[in-house]
C-alpha positions as CSV (number, residue, x, y, z in Angstrom):
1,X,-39.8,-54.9,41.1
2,X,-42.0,-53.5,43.4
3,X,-43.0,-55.0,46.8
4,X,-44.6,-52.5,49.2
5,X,-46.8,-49.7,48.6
6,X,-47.6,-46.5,50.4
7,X,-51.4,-45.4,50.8
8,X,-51.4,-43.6,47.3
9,X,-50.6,-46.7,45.4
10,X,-46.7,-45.2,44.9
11,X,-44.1,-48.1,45.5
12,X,-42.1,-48.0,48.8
13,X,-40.2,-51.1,48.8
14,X,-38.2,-52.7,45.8
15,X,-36.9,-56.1,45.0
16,X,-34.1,-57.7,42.7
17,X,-34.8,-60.4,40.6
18,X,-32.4,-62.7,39.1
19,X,-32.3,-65.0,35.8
20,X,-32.6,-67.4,38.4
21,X,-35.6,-66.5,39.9
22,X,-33.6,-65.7,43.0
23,X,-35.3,-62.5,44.5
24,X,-33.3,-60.1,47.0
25,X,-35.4,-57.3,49.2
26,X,-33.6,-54.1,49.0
27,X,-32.8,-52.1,51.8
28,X,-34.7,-48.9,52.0
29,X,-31.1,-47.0,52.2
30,X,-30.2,-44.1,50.3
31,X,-29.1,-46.5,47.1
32,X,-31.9,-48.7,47.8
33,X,-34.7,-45.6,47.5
34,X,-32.5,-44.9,44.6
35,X,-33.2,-47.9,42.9
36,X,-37.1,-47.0,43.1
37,X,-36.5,-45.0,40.2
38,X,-35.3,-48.2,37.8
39,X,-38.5,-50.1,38.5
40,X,-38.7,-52.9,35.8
41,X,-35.4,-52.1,34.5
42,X,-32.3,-54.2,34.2
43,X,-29.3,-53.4,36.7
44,X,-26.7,-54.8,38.5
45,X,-26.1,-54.5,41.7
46,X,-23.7,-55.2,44.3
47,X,-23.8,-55.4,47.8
48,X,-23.9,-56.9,51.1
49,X,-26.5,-59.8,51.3
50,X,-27.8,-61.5,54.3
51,X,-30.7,-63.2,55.4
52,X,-33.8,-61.6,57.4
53,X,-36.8,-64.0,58.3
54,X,-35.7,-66.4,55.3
55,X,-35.4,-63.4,52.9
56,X,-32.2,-62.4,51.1
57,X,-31.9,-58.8,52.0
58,X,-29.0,-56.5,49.8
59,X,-27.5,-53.5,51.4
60,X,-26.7,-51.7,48.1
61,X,-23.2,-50.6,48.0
62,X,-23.3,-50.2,43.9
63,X,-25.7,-50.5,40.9
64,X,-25.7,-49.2,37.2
């Protein structure tokens, strides 16, 4: 899902959402940008997590 926007309305910044509500920011890495493409689509994704300014943040090291 979408988080940030550029000036034109185009998303810049994605987010994973689990069945459990959980939501994890997506690095803005080449397999994060990547994932722009599969807006509102189902993947999984695996990856480093951590935590930034109480935010899960994943590192995307694989998705289909």
């Amino acid at each position: 899902m979408p988080v940030r926007w550029d000036d034109k309305g185009s998303p810049v910044a994605a987010a994973i959402s689990t069945e459990g509500k959980d939501e994890y920011y997506i690095d803005n890495d080449h397999k994060g940008l990547e994932l722009l493409d599969l807006l509102q689509e189902e993947v999984q994704a695996t990856g480093l997590v951590r935590e930034i300014r109480n935010k899960k943040v994943m590192t995307v090291v694989v998705y289909r």
